[in-house]
C-alpha positions as a LaTeX table, in Angstrom:
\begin{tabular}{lrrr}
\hline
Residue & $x$ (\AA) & $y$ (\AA) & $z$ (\AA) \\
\hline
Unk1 & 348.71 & 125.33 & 188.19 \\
Unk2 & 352.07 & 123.46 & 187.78 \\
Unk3 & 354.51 & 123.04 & 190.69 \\
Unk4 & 357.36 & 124.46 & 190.23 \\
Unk5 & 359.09 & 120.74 & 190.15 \\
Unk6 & 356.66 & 120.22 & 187.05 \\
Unk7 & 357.31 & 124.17 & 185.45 \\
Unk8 & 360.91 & 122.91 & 185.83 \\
Unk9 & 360.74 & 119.16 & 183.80 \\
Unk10 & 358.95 & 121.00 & 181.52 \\
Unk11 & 360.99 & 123.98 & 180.37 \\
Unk12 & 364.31 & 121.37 & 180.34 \\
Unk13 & 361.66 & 119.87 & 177.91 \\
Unk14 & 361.51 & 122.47 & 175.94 \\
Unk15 & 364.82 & 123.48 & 175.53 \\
Unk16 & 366.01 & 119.63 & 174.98 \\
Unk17 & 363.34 & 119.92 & 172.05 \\
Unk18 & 365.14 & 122.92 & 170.83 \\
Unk19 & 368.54 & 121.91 & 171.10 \\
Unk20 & 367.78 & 118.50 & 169.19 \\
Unk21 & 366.02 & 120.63 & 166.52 \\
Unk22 & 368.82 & 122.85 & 166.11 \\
Unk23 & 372.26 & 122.06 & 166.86 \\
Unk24 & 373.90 & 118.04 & 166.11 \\
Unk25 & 373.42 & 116.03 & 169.06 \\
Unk26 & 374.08 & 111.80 & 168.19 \\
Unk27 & 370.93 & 111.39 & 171.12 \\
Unk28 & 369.38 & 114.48 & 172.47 \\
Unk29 & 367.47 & 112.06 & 175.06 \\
Unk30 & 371.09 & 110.85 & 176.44 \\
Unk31 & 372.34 & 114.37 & 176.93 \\
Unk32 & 372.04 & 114.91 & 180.88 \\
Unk33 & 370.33 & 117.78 & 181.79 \\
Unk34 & 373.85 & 119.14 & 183.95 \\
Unk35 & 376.38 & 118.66 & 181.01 \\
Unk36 & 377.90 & 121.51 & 179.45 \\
Unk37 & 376.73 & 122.38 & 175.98 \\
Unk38 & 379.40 & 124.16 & 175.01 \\
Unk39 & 382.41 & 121.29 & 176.65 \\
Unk40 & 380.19 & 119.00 & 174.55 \\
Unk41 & 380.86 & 121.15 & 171.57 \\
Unk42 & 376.85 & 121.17 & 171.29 \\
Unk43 & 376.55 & 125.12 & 171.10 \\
Unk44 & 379.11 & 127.38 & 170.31 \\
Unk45 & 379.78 & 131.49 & 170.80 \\
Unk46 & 377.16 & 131.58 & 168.07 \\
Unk47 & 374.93 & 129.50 & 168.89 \\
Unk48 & 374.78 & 130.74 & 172.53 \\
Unk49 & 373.17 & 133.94 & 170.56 \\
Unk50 & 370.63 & 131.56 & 169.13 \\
Unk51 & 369.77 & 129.92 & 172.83 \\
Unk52 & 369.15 & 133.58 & 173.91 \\
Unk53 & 366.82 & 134.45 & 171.19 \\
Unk54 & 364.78 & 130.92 & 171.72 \\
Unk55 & 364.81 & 131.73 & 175.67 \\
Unk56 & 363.21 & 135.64 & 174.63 \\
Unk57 & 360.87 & 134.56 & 172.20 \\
Unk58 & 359.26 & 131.17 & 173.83 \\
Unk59 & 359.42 & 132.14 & 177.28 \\
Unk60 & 358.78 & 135.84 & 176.76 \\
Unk61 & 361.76 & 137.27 & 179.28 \\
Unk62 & 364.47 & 139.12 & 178.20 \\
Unk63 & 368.11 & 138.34 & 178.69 \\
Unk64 & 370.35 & 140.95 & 180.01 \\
Unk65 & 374.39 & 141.62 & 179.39 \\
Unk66 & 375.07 & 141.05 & 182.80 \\
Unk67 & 372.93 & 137.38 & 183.03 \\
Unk68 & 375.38 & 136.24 & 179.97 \\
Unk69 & 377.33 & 134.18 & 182.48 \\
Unk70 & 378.20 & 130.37 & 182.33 \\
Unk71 & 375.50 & 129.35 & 184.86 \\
Unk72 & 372.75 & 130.40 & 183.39 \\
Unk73 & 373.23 & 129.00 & 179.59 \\
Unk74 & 375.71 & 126.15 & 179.52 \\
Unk75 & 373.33 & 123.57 & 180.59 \\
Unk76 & 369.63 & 122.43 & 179.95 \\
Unk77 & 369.51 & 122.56 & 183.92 \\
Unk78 & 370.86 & 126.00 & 184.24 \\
Unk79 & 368.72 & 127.23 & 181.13 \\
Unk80 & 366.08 & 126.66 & 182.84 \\
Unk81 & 366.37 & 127.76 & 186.24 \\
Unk82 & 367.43 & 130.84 & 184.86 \\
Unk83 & 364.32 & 131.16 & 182.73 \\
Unk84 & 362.17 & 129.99 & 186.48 \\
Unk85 & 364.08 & 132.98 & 188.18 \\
Unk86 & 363.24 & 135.20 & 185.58 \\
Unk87 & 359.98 & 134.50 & 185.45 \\
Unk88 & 358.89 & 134.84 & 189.02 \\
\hline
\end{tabular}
């Protein structure tokens, strides 16, 4: 069983991997895992829906209206604690 340090390096993983595979980024390795994606013009209002549909279908939780807030999806950091919260 993974810590949850290791569940945590792991999803930012993840969602790095998806971000570079889906959105322009010059070096998805640079991007910090605290800076905004949508400041950094990374994701915009659409792409934000496709973030949610990647967080539903590889992590298997579902994202409510009320958990569309800032905090939880502007950042590989705060993608994934969200998905760690919603998965406990």
């Amino acid at each position: 069983m993974l810590s949850t340090k290791d569940r945590a390096e792991t999803c930012k993983d993840q969602i790095r991997a998806f971000l570079a595979s889906n959105f322009y980024m010059a070096d998805a390795d640079a991007l910090e895992s605290h800076t905004s994606l949508l400041d950094q013009g990374i994701v915009d209002s659409a792409g934000v829906l496709e973030v949610i549909g990647f967080i539903e279908e590889t992590f298997g939780i579902t994202v409510e209206d009320s958990e569309l807030l800032p905090e939880n999806l502007d950042s590989i950091q705060g993608i994934a604690q969200y998905i760690l919260r919603k998965q406990n």
